[in-house]
N, C-alpha and C positions, 0 to 999 in steps of 0.2 A: 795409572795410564794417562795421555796426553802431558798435554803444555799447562804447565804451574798459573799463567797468564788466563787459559781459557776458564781452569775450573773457578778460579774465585770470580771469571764472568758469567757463571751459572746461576748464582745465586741473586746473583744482580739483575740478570734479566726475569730467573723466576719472582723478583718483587717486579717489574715493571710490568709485567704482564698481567700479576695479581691486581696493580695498581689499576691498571686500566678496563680490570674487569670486574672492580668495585665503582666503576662508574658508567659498569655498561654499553663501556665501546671494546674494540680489537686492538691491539697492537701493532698489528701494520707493520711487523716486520720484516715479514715475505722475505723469511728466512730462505737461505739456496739449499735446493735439493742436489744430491750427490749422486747421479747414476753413473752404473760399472756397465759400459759396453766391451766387448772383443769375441772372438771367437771361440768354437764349440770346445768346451778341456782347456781351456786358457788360465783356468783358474782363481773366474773370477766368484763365485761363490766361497771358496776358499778366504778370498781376499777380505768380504765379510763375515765371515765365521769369525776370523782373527780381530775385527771390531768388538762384534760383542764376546769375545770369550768364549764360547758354548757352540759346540757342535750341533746343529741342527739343520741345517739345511740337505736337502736329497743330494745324491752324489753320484756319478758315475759316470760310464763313459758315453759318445753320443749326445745330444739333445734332454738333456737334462732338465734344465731351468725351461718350462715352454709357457710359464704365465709370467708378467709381468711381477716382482716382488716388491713391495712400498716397506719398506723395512725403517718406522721410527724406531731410533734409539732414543732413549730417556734413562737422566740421569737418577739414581730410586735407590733406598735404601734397603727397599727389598728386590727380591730377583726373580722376575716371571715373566709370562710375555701374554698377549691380549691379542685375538682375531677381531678384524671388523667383522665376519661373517658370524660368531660366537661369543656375542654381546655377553657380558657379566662369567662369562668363565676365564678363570685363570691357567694357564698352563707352568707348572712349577718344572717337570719334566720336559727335556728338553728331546729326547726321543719322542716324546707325543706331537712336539711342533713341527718333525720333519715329519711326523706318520700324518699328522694334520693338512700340511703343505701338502704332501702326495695327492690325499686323497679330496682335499678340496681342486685339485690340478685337474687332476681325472674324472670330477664330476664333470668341468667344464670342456676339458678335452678330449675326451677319452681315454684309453689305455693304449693307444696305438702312435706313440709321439705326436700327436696334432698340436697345437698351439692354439694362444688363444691372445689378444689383447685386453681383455676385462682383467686388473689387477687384483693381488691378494694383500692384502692391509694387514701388517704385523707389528705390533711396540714389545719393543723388549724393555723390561722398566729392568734397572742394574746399576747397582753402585760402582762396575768399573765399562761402563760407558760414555761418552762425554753426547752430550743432546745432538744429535743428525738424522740427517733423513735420508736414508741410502736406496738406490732401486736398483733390483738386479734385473737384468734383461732378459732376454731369450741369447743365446750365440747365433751370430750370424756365421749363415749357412747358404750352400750354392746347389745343393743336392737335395731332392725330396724322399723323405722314406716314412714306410709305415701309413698314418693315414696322411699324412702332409698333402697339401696342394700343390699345385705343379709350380705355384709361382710363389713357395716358400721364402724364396730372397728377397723378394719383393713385399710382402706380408711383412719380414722382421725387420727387415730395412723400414715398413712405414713407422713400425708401432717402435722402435727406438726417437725416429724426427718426432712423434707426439711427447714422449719427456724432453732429447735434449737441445730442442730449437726452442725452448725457453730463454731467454738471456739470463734468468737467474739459478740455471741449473750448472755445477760444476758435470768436468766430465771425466771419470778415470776412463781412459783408453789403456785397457787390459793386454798385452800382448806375450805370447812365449817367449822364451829366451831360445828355444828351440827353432823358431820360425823366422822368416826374414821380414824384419823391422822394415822395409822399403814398401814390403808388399801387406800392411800388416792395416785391415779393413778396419778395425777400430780407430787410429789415427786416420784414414780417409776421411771417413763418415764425420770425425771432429771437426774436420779441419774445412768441412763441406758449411757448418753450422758454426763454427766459430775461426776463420778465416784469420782473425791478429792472435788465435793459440791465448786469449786471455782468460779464458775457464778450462782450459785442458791441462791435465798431469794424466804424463806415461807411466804407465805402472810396467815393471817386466819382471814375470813369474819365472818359475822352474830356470834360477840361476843354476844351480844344482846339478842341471843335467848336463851342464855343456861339456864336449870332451875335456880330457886333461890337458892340460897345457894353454888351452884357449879361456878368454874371459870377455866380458862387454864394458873393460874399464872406458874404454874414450867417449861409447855410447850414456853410461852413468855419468860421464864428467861431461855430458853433455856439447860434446868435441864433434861428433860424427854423428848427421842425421838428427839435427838439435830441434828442439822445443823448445816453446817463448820460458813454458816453466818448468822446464826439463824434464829427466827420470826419476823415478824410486822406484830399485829395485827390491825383491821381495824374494823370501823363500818358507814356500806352504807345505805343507805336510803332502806325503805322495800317499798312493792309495792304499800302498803297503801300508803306512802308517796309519790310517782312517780305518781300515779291516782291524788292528790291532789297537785299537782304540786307544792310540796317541793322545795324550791330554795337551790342547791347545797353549796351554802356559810353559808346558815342557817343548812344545815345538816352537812357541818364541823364543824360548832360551835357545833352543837348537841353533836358532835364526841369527841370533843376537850371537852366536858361537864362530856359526860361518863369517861374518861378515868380519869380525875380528882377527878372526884366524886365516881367511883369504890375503894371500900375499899382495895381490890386487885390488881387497876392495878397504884394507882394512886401516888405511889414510881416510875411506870416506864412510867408516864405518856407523860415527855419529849420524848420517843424512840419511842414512839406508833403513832397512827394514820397517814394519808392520807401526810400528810405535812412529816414527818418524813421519811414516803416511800420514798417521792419523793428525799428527800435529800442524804438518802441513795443511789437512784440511780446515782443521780447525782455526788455524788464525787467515785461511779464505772466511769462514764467517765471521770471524771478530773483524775482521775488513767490510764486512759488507755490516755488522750493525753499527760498525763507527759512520759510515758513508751515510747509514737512517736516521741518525740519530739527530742530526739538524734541523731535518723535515717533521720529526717528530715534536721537537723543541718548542718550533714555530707554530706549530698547529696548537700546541697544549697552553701556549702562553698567548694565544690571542682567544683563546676558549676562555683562556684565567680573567682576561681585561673586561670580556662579556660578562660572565658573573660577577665581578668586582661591585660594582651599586647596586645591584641585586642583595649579594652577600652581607654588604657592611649595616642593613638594615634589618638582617636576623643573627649579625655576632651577637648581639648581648638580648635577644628574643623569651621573653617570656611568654607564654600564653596566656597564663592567669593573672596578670598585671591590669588592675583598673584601671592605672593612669594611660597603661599604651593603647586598653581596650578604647577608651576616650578621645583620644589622640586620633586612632583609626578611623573610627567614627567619625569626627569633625574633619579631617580629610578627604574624606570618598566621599562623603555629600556636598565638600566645597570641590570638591575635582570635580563631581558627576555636574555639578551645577556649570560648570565651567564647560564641560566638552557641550551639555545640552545647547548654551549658548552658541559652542564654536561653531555646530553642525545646522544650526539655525543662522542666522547670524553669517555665517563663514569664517574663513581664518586664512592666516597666508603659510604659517607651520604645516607639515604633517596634512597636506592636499591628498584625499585620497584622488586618483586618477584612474579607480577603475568601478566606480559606477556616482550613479550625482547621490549629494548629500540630501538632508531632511531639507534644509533651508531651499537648495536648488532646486527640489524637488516640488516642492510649495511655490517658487517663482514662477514653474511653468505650467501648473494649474491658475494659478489668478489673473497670470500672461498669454498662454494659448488655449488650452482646456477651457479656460471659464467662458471669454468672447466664442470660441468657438460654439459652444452649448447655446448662449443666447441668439446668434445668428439663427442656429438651427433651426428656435423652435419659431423667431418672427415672421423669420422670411418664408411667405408662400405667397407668390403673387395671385395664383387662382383663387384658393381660400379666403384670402383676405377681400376680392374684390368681390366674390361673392355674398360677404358678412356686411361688406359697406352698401349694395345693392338693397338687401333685406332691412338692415336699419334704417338708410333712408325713404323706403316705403312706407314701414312701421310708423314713424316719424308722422309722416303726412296721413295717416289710417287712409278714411276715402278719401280726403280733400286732393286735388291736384298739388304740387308747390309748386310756385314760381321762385323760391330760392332755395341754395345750399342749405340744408340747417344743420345747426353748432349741435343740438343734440347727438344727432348721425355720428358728428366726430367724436364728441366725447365718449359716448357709448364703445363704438370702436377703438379709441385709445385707453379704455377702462380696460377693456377685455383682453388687447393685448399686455398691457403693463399687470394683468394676473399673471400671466401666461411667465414672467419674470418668475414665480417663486420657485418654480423645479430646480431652475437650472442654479440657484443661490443657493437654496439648502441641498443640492447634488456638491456643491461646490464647497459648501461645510463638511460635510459628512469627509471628504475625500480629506481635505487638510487633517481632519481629523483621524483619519489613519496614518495619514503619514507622521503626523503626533506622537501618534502612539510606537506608531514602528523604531523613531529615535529614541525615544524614550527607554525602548528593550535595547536596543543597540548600544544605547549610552551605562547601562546599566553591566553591561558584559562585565566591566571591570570589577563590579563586585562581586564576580563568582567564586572571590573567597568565601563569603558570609553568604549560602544561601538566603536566611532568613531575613539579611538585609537586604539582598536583591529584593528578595520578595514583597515585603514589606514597601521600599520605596516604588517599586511597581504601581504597586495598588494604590500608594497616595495618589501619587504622581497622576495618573489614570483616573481616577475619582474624580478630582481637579479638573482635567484635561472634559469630564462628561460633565462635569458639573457648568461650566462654561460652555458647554453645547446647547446648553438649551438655554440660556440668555441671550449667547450668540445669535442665535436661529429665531429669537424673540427680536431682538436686535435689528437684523436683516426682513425682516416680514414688516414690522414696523417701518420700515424704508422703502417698503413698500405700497404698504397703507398712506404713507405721506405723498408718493406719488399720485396714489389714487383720490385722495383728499381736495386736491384743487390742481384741474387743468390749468398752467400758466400761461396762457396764450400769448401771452405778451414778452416772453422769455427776449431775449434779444438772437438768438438763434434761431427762433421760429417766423418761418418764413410769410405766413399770415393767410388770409384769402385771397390779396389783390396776385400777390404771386403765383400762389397754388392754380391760380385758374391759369398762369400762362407758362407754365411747365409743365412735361410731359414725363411720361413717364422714364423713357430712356435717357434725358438728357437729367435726370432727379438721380442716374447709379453715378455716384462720385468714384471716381477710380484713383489712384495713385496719380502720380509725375507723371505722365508717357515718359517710356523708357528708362521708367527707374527700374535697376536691377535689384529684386525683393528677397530669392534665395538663390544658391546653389547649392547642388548635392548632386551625387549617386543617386539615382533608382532603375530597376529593375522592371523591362517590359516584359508582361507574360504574355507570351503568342501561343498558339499550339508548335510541335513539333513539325507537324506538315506544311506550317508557314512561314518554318526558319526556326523554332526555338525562342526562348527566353533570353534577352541579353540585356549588359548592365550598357547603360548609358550616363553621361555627364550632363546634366537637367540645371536649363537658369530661366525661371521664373520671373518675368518682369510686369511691368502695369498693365501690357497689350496682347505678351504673349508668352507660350510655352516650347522650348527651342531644346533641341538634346542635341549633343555632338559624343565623337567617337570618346574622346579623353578631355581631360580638367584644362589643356592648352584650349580650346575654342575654336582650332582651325578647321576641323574637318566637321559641318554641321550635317545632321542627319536629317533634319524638319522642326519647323517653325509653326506653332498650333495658333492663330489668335484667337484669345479666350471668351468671344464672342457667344453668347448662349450656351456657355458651357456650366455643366453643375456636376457637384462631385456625388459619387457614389459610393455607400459600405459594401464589401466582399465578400464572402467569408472565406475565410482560409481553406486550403487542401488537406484531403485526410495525412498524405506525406512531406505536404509543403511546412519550411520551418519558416517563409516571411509572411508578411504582414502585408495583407492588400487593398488596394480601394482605387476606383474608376472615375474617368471624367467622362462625361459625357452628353451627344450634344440634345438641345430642349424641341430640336425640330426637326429632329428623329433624320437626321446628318448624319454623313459615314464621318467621323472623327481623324482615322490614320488611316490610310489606304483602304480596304474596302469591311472595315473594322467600325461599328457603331458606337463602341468603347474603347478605351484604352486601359488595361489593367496597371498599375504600373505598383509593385511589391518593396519593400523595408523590410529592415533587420529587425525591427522591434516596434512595439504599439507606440509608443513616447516617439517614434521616429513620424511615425503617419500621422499622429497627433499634430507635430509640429508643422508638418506640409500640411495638411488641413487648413492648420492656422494662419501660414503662409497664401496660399490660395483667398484665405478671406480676405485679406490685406488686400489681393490683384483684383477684387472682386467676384469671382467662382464663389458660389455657395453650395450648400450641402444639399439634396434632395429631398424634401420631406415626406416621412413615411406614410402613405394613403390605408386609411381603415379601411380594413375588409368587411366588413359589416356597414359601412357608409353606406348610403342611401338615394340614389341616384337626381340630380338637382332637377327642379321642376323645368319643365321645357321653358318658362317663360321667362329663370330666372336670368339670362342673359341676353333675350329677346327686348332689348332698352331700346326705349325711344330719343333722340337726339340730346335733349335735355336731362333726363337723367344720365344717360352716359357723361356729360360732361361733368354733373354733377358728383359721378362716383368716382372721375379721373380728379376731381376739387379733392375732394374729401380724402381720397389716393395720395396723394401729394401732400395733406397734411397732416394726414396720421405718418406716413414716411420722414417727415420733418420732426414732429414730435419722438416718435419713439428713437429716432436716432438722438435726440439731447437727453430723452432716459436712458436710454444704452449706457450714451458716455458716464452720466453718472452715474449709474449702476457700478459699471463696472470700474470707475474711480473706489465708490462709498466701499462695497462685499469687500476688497480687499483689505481694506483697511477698517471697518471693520473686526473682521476676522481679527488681524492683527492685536488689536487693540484689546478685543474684550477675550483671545482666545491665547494668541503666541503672546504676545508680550506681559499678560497676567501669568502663563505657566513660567516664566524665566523668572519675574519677580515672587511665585509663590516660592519655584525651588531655589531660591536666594535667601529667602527672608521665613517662610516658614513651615518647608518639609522637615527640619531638624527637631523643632518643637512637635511635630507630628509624629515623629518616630519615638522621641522619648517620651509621648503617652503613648504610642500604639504597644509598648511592654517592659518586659527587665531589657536594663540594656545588654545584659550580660548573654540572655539569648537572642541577642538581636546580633551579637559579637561573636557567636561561634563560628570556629574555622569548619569549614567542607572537609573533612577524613582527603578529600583531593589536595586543599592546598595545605593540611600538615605534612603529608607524604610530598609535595612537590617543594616545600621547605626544609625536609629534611633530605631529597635529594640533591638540594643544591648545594647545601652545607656539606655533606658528603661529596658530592663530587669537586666544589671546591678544595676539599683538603687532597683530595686525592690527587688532582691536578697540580699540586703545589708539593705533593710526595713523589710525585712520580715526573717531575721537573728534576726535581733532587738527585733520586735516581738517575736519570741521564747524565746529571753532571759527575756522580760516582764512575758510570760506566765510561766516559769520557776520561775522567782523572786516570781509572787502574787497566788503563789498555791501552794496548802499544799498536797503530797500523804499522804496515809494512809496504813498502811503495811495490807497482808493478813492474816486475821483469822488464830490463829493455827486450825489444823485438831482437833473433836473430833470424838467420837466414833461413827459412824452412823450406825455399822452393824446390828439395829434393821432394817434398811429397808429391810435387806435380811432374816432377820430372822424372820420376820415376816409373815411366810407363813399360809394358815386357817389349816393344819396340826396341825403348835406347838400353833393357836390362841386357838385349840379347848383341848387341852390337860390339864388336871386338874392340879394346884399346888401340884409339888408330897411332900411339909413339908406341907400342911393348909388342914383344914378338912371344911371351909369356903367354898360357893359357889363361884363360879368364878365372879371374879371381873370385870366390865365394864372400857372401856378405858375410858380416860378421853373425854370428848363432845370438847373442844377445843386444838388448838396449834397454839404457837404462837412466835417468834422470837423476840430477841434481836440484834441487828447489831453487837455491839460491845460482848467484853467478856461478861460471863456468871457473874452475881450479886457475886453468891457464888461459887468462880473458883473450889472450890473444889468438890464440888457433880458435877460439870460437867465434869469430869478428871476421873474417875472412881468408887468414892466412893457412897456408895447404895443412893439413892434420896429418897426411900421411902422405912423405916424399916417395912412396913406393908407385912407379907407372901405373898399376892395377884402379888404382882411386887417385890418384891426382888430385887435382883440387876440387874437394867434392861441392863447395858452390858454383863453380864456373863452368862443371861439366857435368851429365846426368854419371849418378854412382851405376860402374859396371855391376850392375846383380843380377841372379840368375832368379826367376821369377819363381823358383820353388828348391831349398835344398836339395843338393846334388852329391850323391857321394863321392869320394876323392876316385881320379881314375886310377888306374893301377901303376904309372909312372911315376904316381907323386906319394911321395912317402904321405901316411895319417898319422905322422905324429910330428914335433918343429921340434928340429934339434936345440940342444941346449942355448946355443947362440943366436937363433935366429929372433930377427926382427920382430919388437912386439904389435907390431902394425899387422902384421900377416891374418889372413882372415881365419877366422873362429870355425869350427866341426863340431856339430853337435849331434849327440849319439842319445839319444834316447832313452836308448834299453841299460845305459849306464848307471850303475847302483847309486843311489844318493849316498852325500856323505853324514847323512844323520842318519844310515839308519845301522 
């Protein structure tokens, strides 16, 4: 059975699909599905029977078919069929697949004709099948009977548009040869869903029955009431013959009998019958996997360019090879040495842009985090003036003083310049994770060799803590040398003669006025009863803090001057996902309208960090956190007489001078520092000697085992390489041994629309004739039309009854009519073969 063309593309597609499913994808063929729609008895079950061979489907009169049927055919050396609903059984018998169908119908439907749209899934595997996937439908129907619903037409009419408004579903539009082709709901319903006729084939059943003398040749030659891809006409076994259990191979031959021996059909006997159908459909798919096969080409061969230098470095792969184990080895620890640098360091290659690196990462703790920690912990003006109060008391025990004394200061600039170690070794510790976090990150690559990850981990690491504590020796001891000898003479320190004629307000150094310090988003939290949370566009200058509607600057919403202002920590909301913290003002001032703070929220901590940092630049500082256990100050300790007041605004003024030129160096020395004895010794140890670490840390050989992960992920690439370069091959076979076939030009089809029972019932306004009967059958040619030219526009039939049946709606009567009693029902021997067709029913087939 079938086209000699399709079956050697059987074989061809069952390697490609194999091909692609030894590498673990689909084939993507989205192959066309083949549904049979027409009406109740049309015989479209029939029409699949005669597919696969074997009688099995339910049969009879009325609403037969009432569940959807998903009918694969598979092409099989053996012959049985397979229910989705009846996993792992075979049905060899083919009276048990129709008693099956039944009774799986009627669990779902009942026994009372109901319908159902849930489908029944059935493969029939057979060696005279060609591979399709046919659906039989329910018959559309206009009457409800049994249990049916009132809006039966409507129900079958939906569950047909769910298969065939697929673009990839062909459509047999099923019709009797008995019924009038004009009025004939299966061609509607196609022609509803596929409008240019490019997946529609007419099928016309029960040839057989039409009176004597009458045939559907013009309709088969696709002359009269044409299709883009005309008819094939068919003849099935009638019920007489199904009761007498007709064997399907003897009712092709039957078939194959008529169409030979019809005086009418037997010119187009080759294009007709059940075998011709199927061929026809079949090179509809070899058209549709030629059309995939480009798409598929290009997919497969830029997958192949992807593996390509992956591939070319386990063609010739040994495992157990010392020299490649070697080779790997001195590789991955000059790459890991290499990325640790890039990610440190930076790079202009391979910019990740979705979060900052070890090195970026590290810039803005030694640049914003670290100044910001030492601001925090200096600045307290109360605390401090209190500490210089009490030391220059101490200082004088009982005696009165009549001057400043240098002790007072030193003592106080000792005490602050301790106050330096937290925020330094806070400041270690943290690079020191983010050390380590590259370190693991940088190491990813070797998650072929667990045990070499592992291994350079722990050097790597060891290293990194063994330099923490020299480091932190390092930094303390720069400490100590601060505390070693006050340099009063520094050239930046301001002295005593000045100290006594500066104030304290005129000692905060602020920026440029009007230098612009940042911009950004942030986020004001208000409550909901105050208007809501909204984002604003925030720019931070030396004087002030100003938010407008958006990043333009035109619409400003308030300008804060940053006068007495100090920043405040938040804590976050048990729902809230930003980051918050307050300004706020030191003399207990409404800040924004009648708001004593202003919260203002960030996407992330590293974001508030960064404002923080910003704000210190404008001069805003942090709040200092008051012990709760503190001790309330003695009454007299700011009850100062003239003299010491000035005294402690002296010494004010030049601990403020001092400790800003240790700041600065501070915060010059820790980062570099750090640097020195902590980043730039791990890049030179893992340059120069992690490698010698590793070849004492054991065998190299277990230091060289693959992960069970990347043998298996080595051997799927090499696998999937070949298969991609098999299944390339393949396509080009399938391309080589298959023939497309171009599409039907369009013809005229607008009888379907013009066929409404309005213009069927309207007399021929030139004939004085009784209205003419349609013809009883139609039927399809695949290819062009016999006589191209009556099927292009010119009249098919000079008879007034049909005229020109494009220029005019065809006179049809919207339902068979019997002949009336003046007109003879039989066409004399001479008469015209235009004359319309009578079809009789109840007329004996001529097979039987």
């Amino acid at each position: 059975m079938g086209n000699r063309g399709m079956e050697d593309l059987i074989p061809l597609i069952n390697k490609l699909q194999d091909a692609f499913s030894s590498i673990g994808q689909s084939c993507n063929l989205d192959l066309p599905q083949i549904a049979v729609v027409g009406g109740q008895s049309a015989g479209k079950s029939s029409v699949l029977e005669n597919f696969v061979g074997r009688d099995f489907l339910p049969r009879g009169s009325g609403i037969v078919t009432r569940r959807p049927l998903i009918l694969q055919l598979i092409n099989n050396k053996a012959e049985y069929a397979e229910f989705l609903h009846c996993k792992g059984k075979k049905f060899v018998d083919f009276d048990e697949v129709r008693a099956e169908i039944e009774a799986e119908t009627d669990r779902i439907t009942g026994s009372n004709k109901g319908i159902s749209p849930i489908p029944i899934n059935l493969r029939v595997y057979s060696p005279h099948v060609l591979n399709l996937t046919l659906i039989d439908l329910p018959g559309m129907t206009k009457v409800a009977v049994g249990d049916q619903p009132p809006d039966i037409e409507h129900q079958i009419r939906d569950m047909l548009l769910q298969f065939i408004t697929k673009e990839s579903c062909l459509i047999l539009a099923v019709t009797p040869a008995n019924t009038d082709l004009a009025n004939s709901d299966a061609l509607k319903i196609a022609k509803e869903v596929d409008p240019q006729g490019l997946r529609t084939i007419g099928v016309i059943t029960k040839l057989d029955l039409m009176d004597e003398g009458t045939d559907a040749k013009d309709i088969l030659e696709n002359k009269l009431l044409p299709l883009r891809r005309g008819y094939i006409g068919v003849v099935n076994r009638s019920q007489k013959d199904i009761d007498g259990r007709k064997d399907i191979r003897a009712a092709l031959a039957a078939e194959r009998k008529f169409f030979l021996s019809h005086p009418a059909y037997r010119h187009m006997a080759e294009r007709m019958g059940t075998p011709h159908l199927q061929k026809a459909l079949n090179q509809q798919l070899t058209n549709h996997i030629r059309d995939t096969l480009p798409g598929l080409r290009s997919k497969l061969q830029s997958q192949l360019l992807s593996l390509e230098k992956e591939v070319e470095e386990y063609k010739n792969f040994r495992p157990d090879d010392p020299t490649r184990k070697t080779k790997a080895l001195l590789q991955m620890v000059q790459q890991f040495g290499v990325d640790f640098e890039k990610c440190i360091e930076g790079s202009g290659d391979q910019v990740d842009t979705n979060e900052l690196s070890g090195g970026a990462k590290i810039n803005r703790l030694f640049h914003e985090r670290f100044p910001f920690e030492l601001v925090k912990i200096v600045f307290d003006e109360k605390e401090l003036r209190r500490e210089i109060s009490h030391a220059i008391k101490n200082v004088h025990g009982v005696r009165t003083g009549l001057f400043t004394p240098d002790l007072a200061f030193e003592a106080i600039v000792k005490k602050q310049i301790v106050k330096l170690k937290t925020p330094c070794l806070k400041c270690i510790d943290l690079v020191i994770q983010e050390l380590i976090n590259t370190v693991r990150q940088c190491t990813n690559k070797l998650n072929s060799y667990p045990r070499l990850r592992e291994e350079t981990e722990r050097i790597v690491t060891t290293h990194v803590r063994e330099r923490e504590g020299k480091t932190k020796d390092q930094v303390l001891l720069l400490i100590d040398i601060e505390l070693s000898y006050i340099n009063t003479n520094h050239e930046d320190f301001i002295g005593f003669a000045n100290a006594q004629q500066r104030s304290t307000a005129a000692n905060k150094k602020r920026a440029i006025p009007n230098q612009v310090i940042r911009k950004g988003w942030l986020t004001i939290n208000i409550s909901i009863m105050k208007g809501g949370s909204k984002e604003y566009w925030f720019v931070l200058t030396a004087e002030s803090l100003s938010w407008y509607k958006n990043e333009e600057e035109k619409e400003k919403k308030y300008m804060l001057p940053l006068d007495n202002l100090k920043l405040r920590d938040v804590e976050k909301g048990f729902m809230s996902t930003k980051h918050i913290f307050a300004i706020f003002n030191t003399e207990q001032r409404n800040v924004y309208k009648d708001l004593r703070q202003i919260e203002l929220a960030c996407d992330s901590q590293d974001d508030v960090d960064s404002w923080k940092a910003s704000f210190l630049r404008a001069g805003v500082y942090p709040e200092k956190d008051q012990e709760e256990n503190e001790e309330p100050c003695p009454a007299d300790t700011f009850s100062m007489d003239p003299q010491l007041e000035r005294q402690v605004e002296t010494i004010r003024n030049l601990v403020d001078s001092y400790i800003g030129i240790i700041n600065k160096s501070i915060r010059d020395l820790v980062p570099k520092t750090i640097m020195h004895l902590m980043i730039n010794s791990a890049k030179d140890f893992i340059h120069s000697e992690l490698l010698a670490y590793l070849y004492s840390s054991g065998d190299q050989n277990s230091l060289m085992e693959e992960s069970a992960d990347q043998a298996q992920r080595r051997d799927e690439m090499l696998r999937m390489y070949h298969a991609l370069k098999e299944a390339l091959v393949i396509i080009g076979d399938i391309s080589a041994n298959t023939i497309s076939t171009p599409v039907p030009p369009p013809v005229n089809d607008g009888w379907m629309q013009e066929a409404s029972p309005t213009a069927q019932r309207r007399p021929p306004p030139t004939s004085s004739q009784p209205p003419s009967r349609p013809p009883a059958v139609r039927g399809p040619t695949p290819g062009p039309p016999l006589n191209p030219s009556p099927a292009f526009g010119a009249p098919l039939n000079p008879s007034p009854a049909f005229g020109d049946p494009f220029s005019a709606p065809p006179q049809i009567p919207s339902r068979p009519a019997r002949v009336p009693p003046n007109i003879p029902s039989r066409r004399p021997p001479g008469a015209p073969s235009h004359r319309p067709t009578i079809i009789r029913p109840a007329e004996p087939s001529l097979l039987d």
